[in-house]
N, CA, C and O atoms as CSV, one atom per row, in Angstrom:
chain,resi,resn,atom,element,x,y,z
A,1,UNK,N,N,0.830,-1.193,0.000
A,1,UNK,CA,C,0.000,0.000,0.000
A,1,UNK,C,C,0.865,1.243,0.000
A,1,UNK,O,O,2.026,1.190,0.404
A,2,UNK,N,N,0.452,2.084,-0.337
A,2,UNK,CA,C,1.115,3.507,-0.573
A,2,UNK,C,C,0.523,4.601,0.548
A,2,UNK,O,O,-0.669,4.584,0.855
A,3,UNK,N,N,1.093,5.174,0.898
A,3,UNK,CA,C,0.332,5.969,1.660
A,3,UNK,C,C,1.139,7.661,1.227
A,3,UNK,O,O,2.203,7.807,0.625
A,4,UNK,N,N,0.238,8.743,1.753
A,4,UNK,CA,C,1.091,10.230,1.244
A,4,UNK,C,C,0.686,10.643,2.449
A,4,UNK,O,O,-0.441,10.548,2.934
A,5,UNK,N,N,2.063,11.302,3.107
A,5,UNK,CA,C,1.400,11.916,4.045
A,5,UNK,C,C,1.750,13.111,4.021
A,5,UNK,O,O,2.856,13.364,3.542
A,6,UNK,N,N,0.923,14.181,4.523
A,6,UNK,CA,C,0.724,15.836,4.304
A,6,UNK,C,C,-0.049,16.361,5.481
A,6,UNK,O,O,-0.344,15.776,6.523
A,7,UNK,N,N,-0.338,17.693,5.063
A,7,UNK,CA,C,-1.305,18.714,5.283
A,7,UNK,C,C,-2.083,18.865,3.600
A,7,UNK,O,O,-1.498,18.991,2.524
A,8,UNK,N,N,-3.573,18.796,3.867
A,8,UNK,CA,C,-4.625,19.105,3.057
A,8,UNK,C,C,-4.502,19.957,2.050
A,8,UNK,O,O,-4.967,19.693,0.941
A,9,UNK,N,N,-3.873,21.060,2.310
A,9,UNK,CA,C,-4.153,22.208,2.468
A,9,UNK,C,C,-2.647,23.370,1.055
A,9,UNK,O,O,-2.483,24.332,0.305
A,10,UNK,N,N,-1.983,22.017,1.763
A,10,UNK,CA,C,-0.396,22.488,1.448
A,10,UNK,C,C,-0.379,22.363,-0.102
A,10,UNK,O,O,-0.747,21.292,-0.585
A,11,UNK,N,N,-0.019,23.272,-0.838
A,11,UNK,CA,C,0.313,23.340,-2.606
A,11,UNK,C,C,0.956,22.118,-2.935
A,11,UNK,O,O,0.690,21.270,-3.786
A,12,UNK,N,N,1.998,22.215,-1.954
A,12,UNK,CA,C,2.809,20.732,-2.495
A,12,UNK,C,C,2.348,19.316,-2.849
A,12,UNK,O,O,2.480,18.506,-3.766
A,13,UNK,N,N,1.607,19.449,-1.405
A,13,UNK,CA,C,0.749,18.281,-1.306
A,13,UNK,C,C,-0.219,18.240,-2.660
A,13,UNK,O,O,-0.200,17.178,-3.283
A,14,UNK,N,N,-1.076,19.329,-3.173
A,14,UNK,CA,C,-2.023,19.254,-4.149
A,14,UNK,C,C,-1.188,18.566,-5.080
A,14,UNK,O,O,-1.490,17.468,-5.546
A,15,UNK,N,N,-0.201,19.155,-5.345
A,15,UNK,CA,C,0.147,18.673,-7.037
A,15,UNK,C,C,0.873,16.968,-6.940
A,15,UNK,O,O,0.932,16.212,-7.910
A,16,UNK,N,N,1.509,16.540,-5.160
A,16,UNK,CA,C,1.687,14.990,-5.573
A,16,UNK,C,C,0.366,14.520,-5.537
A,16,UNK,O,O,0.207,13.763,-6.495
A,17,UNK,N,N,-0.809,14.643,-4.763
A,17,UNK,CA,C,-2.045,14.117,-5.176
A,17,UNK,C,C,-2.577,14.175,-6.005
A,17,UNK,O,O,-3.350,13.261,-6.291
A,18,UNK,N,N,-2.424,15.336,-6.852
A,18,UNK,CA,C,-2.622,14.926,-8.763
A,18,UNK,C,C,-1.932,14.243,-9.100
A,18,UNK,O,O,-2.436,13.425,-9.870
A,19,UNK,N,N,-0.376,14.044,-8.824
A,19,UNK,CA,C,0.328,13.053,-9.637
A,19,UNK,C,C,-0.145,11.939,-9.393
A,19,UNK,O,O,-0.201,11.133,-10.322
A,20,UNK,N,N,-0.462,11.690,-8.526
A,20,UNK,CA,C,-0.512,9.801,-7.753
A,20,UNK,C,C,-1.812,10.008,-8.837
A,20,UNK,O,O,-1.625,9.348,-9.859
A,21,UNK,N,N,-3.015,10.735,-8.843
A,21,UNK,CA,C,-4.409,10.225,-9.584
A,21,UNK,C,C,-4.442,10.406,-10.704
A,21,UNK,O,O,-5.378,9.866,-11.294
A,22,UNK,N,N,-3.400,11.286,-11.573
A,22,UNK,CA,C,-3.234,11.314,-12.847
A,22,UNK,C,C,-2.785,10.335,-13.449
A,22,UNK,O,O,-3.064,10.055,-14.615
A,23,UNK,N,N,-1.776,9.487,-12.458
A,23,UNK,CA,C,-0.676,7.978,-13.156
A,23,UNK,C,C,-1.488,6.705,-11.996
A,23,UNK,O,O,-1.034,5.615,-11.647
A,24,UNK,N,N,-2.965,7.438,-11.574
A,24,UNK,CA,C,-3.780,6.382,-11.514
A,24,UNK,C,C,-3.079,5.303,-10.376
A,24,UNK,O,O,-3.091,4.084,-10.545
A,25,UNK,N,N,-2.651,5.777,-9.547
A,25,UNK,CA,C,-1.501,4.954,-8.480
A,25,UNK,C,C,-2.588,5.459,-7.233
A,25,UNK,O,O,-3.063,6.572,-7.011
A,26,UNK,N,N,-2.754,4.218,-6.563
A,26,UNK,CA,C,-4.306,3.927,-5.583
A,26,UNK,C,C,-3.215,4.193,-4.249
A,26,UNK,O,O,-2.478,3.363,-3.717
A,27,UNK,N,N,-3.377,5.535,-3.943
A,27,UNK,CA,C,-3.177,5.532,-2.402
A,27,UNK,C,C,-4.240,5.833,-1.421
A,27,UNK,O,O,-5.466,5.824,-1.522
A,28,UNK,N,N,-3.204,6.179,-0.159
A,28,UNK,CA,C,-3.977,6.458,1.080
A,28,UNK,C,C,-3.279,7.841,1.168
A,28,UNK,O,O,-2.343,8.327,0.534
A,29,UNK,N,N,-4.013,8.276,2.112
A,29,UNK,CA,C,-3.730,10.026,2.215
A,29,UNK,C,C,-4.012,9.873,4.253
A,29,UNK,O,O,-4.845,9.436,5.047
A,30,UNK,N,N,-2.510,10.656,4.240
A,30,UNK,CA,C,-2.562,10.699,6.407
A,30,UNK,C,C,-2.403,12.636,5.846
A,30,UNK,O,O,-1.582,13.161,5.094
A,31,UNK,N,N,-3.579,13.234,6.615
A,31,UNK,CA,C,-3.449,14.076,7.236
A,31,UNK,C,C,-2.717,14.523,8.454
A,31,UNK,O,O,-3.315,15.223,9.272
A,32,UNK,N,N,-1.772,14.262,8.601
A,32,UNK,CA,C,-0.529,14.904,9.789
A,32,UNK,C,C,-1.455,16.123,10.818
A,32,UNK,O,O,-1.478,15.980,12.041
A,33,UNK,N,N,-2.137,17.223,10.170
A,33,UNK,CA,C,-2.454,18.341,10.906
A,33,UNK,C,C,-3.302,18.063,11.507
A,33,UNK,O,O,-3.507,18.565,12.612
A,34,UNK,N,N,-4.444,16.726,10.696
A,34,UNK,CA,C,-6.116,16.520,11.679
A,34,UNK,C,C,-5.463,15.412,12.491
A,34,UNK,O,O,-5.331,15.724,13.675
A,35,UNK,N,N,-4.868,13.784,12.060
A,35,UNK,CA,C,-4.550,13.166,12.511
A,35,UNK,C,C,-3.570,12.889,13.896
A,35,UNK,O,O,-3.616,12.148,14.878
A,36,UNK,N,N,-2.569,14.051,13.305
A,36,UNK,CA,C,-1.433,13.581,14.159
A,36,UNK,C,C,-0.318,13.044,13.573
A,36,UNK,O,O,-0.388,12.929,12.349
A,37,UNK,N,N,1.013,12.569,14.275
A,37,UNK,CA,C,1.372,11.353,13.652
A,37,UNK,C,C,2.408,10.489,15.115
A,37,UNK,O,O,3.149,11.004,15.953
A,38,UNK,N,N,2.120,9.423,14.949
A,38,UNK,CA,C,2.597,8.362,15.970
A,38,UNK,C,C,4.448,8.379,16.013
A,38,UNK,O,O,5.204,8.106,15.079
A,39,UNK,N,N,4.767,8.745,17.254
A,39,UNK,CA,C,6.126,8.953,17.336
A,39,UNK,C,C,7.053,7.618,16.861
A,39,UNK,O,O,8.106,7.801,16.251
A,40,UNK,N,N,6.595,6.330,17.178
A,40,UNK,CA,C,6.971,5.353,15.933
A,40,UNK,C,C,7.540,5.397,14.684
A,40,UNK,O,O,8.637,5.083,14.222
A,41,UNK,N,N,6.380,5.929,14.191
A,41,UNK,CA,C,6.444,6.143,12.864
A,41,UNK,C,C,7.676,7.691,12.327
A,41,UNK,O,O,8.585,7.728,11.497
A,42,UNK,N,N,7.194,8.601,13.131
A,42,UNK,CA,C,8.406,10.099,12.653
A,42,UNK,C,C,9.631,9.351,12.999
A,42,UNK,O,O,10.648,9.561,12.338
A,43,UNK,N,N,9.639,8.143,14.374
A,43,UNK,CA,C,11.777,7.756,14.223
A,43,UNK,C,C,11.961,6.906,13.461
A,43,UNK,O,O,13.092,6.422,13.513
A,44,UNK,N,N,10.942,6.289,12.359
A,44,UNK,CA,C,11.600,5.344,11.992
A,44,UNK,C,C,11.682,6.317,10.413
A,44,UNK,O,O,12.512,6.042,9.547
A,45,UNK,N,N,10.855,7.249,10.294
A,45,UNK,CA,C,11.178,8.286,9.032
A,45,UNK,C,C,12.757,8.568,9.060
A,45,UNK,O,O,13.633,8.454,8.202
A,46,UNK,N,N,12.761,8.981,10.392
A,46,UNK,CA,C,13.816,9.938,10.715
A,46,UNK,C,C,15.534,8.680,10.523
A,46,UNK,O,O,16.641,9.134,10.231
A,47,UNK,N,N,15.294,7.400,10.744
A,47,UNK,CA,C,16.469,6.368,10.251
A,47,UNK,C,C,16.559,6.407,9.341
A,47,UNK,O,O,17.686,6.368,8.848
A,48,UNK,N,N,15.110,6.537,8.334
A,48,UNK,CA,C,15.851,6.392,6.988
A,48,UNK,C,C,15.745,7.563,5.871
A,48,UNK,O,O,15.918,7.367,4.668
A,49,UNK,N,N,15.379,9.031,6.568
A,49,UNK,CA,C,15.801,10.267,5.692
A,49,UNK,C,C,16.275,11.013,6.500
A,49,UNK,O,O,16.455,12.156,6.080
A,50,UNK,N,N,16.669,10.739,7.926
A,50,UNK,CA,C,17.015,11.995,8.514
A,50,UNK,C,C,16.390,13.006,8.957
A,50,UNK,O,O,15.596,13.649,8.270
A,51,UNK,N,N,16.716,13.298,10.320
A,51,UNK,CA,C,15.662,14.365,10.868
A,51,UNK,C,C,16.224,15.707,10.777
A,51,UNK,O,O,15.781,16.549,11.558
A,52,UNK,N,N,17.163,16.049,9.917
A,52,UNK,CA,C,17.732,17.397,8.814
A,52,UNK,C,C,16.991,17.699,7.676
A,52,UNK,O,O,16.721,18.806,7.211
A,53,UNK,N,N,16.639,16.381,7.207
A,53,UNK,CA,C,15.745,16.029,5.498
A,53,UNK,C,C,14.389,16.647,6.035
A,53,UNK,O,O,13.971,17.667,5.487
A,54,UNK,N,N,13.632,16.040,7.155
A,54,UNK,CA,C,12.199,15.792,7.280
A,54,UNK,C,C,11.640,17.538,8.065
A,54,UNK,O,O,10.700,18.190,7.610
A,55,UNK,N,N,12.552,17.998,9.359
A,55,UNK,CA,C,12.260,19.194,10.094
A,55,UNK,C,C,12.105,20.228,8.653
A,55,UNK,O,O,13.005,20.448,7.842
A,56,UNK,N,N,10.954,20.672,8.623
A,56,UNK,CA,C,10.565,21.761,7.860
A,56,UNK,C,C,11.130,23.299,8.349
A,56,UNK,O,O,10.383,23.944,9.086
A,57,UNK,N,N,12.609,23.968,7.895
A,57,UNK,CA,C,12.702,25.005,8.947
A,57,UNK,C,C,12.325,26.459,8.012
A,57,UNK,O,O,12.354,27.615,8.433
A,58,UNK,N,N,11.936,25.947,6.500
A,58,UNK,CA,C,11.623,27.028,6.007
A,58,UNK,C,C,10.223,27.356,6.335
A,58,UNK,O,O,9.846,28.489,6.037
A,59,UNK,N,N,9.205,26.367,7.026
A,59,UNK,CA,C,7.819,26.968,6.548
A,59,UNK,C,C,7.508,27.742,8.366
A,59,UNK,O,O,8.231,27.762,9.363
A,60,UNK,N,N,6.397,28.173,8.158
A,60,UNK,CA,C,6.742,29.631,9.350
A,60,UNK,C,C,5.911,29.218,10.870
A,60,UNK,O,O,5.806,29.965,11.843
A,61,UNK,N,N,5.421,27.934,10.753
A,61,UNK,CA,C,5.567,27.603,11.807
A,61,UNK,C,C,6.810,27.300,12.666
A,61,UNK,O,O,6.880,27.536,13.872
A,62,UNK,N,N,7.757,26.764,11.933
A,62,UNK,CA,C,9.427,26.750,12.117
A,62,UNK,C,C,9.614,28.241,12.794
A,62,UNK,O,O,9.826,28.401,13.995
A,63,UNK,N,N,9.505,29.278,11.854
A,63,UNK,CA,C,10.026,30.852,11.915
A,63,UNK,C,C,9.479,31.079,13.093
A,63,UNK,O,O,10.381,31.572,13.770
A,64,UNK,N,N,8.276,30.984,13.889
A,64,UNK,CA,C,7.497,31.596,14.934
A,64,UNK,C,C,8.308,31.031,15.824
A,64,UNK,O,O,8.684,31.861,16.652
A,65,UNK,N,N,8.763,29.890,16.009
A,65,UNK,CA,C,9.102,29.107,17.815
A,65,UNK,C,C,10.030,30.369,17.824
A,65,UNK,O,O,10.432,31.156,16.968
A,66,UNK,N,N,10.224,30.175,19.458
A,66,UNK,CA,C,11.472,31.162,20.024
A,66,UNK,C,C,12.589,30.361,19.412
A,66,UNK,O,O,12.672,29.299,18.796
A,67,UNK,N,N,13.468,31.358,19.855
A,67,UNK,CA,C,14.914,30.918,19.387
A,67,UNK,C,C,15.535,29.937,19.729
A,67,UNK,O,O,16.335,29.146,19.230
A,68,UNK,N,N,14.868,30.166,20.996
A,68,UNK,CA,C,15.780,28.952,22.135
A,68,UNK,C,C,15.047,27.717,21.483
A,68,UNK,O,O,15.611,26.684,21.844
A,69,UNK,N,N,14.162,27.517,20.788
A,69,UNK,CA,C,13.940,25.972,20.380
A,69,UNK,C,C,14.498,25.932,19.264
A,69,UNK,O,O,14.837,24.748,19.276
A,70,UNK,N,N,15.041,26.532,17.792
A,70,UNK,CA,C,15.384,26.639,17.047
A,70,UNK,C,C,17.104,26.288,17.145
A,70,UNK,O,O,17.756,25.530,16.427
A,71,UNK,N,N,17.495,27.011,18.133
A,71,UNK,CA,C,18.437,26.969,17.784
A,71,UNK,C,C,19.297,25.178,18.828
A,71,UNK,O,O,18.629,24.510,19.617
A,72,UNK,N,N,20.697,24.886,18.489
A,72,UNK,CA,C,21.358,23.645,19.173
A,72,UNK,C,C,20.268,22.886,18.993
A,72,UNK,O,O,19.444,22.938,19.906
A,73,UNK,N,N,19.955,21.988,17.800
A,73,UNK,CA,C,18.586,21.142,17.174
A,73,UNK,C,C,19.659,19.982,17.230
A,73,UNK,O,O,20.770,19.966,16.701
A,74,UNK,N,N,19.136,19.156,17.890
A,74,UNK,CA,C,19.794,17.767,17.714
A,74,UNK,C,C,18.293,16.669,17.244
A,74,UNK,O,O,17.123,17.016,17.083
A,75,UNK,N,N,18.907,15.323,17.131
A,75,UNK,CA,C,17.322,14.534,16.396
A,75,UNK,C,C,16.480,14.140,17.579
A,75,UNK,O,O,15.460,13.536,17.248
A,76,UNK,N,N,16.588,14.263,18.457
A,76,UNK,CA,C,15.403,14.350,19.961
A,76,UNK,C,C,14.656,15.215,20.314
A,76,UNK,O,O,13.617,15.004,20.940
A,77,UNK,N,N,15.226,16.720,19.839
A,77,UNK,CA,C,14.875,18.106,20.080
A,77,UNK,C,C,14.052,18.219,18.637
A,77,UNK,O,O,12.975,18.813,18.680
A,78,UNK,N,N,14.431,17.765,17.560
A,78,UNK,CA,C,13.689,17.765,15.908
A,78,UNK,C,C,12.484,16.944,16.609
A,78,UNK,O,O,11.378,17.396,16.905
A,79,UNK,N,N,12.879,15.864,16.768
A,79,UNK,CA,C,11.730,14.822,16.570
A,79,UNK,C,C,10.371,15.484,17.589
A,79,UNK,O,O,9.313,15.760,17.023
A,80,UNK,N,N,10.501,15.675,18.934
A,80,UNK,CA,C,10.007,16.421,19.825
A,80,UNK,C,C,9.153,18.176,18.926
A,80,UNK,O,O,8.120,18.830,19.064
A,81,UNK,N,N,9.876,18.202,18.425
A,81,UNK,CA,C,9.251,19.247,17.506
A,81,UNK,C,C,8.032,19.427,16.796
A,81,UNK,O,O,7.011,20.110,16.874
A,82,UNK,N,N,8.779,18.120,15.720
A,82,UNK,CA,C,7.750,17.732,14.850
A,82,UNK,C,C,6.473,16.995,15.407
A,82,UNK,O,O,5.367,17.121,14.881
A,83,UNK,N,N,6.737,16.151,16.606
A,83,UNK,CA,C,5.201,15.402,17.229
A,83,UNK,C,C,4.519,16.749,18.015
A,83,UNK,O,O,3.304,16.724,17.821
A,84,UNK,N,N,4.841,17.677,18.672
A,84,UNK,CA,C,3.935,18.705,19.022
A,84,UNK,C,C,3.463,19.332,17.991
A,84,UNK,O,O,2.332,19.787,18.160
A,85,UNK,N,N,4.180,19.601,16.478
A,85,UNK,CA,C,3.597,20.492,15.449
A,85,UNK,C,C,4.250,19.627,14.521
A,85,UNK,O,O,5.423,19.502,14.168
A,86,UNK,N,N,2.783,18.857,14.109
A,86,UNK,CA,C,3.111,18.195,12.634
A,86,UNK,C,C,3.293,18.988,11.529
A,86,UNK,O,O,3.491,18.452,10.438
A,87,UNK,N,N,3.249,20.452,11.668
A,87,UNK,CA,C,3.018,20.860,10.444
A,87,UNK,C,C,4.870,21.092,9.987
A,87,UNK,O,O,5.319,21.340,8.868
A,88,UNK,N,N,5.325,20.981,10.760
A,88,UNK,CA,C,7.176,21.227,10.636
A,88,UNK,C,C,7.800,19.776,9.823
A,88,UNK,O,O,8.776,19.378,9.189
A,89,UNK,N,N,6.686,19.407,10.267
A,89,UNK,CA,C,7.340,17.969,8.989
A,89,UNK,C,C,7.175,18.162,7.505
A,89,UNK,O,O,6.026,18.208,7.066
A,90,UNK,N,N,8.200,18.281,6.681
A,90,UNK,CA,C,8.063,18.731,5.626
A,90,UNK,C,C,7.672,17.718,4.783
A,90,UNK,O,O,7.793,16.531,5.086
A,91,UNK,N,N,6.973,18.310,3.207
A,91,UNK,CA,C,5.917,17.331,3.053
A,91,UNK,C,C,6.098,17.368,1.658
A,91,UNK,O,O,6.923,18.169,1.219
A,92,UNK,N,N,5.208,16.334,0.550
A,92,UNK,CA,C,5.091,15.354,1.364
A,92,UNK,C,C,5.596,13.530,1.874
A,92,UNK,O,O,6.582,12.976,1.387
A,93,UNK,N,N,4.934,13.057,2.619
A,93,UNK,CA,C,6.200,12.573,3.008
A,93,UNK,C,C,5.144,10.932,2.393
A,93,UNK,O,O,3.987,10.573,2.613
A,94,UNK,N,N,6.188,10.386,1.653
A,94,UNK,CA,C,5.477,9.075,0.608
A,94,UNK,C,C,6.049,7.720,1.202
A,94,UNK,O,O,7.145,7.320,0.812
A,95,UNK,N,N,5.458,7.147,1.961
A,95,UNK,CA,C,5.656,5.588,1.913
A,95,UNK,C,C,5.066,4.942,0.612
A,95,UNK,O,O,4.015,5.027,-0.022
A,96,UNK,N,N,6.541,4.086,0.499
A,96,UNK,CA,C,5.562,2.684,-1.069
A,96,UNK,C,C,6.646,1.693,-0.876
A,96,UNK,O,O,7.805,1.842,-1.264
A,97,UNK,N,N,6.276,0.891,-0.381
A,97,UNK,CA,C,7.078,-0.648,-0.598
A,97,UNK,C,C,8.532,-0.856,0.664
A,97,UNK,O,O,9.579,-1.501,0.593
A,98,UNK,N,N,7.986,-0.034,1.660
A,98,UNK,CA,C,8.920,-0.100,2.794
A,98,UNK,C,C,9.811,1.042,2.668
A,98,UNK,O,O,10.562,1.082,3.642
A,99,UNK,N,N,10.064,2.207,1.647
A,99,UNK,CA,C,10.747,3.192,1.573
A,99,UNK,C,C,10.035,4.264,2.012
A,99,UNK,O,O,8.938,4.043,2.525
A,100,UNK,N,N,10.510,5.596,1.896
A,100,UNK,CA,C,9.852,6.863,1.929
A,100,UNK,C,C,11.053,7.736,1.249
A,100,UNK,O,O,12.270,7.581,1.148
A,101,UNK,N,N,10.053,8.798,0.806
A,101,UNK,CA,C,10.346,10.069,-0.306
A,101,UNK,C,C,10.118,11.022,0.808
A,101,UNK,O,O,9.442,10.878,1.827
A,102,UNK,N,N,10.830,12.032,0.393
A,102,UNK,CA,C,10.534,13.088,1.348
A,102,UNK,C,C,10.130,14.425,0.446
A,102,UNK,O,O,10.859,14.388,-0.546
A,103,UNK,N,N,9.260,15.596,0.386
A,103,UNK,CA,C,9.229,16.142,-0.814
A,103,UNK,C,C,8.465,15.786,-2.155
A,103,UNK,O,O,8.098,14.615,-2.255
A,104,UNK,N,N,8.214,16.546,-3.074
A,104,UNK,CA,C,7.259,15.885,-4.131
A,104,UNK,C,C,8.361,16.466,-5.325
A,104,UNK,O,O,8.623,17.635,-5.042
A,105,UNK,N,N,9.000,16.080,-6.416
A,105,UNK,CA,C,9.705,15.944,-7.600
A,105,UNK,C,C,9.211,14.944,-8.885
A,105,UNK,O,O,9.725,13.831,-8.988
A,106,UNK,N,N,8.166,15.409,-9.877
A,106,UNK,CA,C,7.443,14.746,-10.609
A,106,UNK,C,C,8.163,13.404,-11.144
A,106,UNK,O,O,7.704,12.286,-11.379
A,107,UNK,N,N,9.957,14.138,-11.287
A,107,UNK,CA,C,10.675,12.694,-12.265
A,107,UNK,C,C,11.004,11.475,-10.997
A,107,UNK,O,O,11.102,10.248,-10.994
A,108,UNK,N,N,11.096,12.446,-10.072
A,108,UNK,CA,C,11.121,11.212,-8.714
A,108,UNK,C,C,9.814,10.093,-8.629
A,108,UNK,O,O,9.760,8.879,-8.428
A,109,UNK,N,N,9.183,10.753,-8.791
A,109,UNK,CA,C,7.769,9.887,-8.074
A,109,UNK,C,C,7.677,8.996,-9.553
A,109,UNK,O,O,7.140,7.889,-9.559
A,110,UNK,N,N,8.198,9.538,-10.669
A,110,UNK,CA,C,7.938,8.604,-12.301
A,110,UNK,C,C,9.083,7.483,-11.963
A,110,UNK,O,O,8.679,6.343,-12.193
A,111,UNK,N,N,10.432,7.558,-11.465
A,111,UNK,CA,C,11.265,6.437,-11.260
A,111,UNK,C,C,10.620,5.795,-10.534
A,111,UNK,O,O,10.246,4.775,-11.112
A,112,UNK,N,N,10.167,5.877,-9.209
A,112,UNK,CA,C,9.275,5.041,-8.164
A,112,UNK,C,C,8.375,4.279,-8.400
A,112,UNK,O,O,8.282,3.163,-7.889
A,113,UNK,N,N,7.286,4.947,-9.505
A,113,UNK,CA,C,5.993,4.286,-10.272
A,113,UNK,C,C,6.664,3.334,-11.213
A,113,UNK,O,O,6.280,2.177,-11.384
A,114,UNK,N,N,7.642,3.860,-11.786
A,114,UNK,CA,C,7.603,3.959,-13.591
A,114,UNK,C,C,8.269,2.406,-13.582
A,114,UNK,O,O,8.516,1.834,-14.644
């Protein structure tokens, strides 16, 4: 099974959810912002892309924390981050076949399918 996980809402997110229904590829969709997401699941993201790859520090929920959380970020202090505010997980984030993508790149997701 495939799953995409995002925010609803997010541009990025729109255009891999056209891709997946344009090349007709049957996923599941995790809302991160309504849902949540199970700290399980963000460390085992975080083994295999890194919690440098996944912490969203451009989008402005990032920009708002004080400094003092921003700044000396190690992957306990990321991870801790991202489970109080899913929205810092940058998106979106694609399980298919035991891997994950981090990000949406049309020729990426065509090697993956293709």
């Amino acid at each position: 099974m495939t799953t995409i996980y995002g925010i609803k809402n997010c541009d990025t997110m729109k255009k891999a959810r056209a891709w997946l229904d344009g090349h007709k590829i049957a996923h599941a969709f995790h809302d991160y912002k309504v849902s949540g997401i199970d700290k399980a699941r963000l460390e085992g993201w975080v083994e295999k892309a890194g919690w440098e790859v996944l912490l969203n520090r451009a989008g402005t929920t990032f920009k708002k924390l004080p400094d003092a959380d921003k700044t000396d970020l190690t992957q306990k202090k990321a991870v801790a981050l991202m489970l109080a505010q899913p929205s810092m997980i940058k998106r979106p984030v694609l399980e298919h076949r035991g891997r994950i993508t981090v990000g949406f790149k049309p020729d990426e997701y065509a090697k993956i399918f293709g």
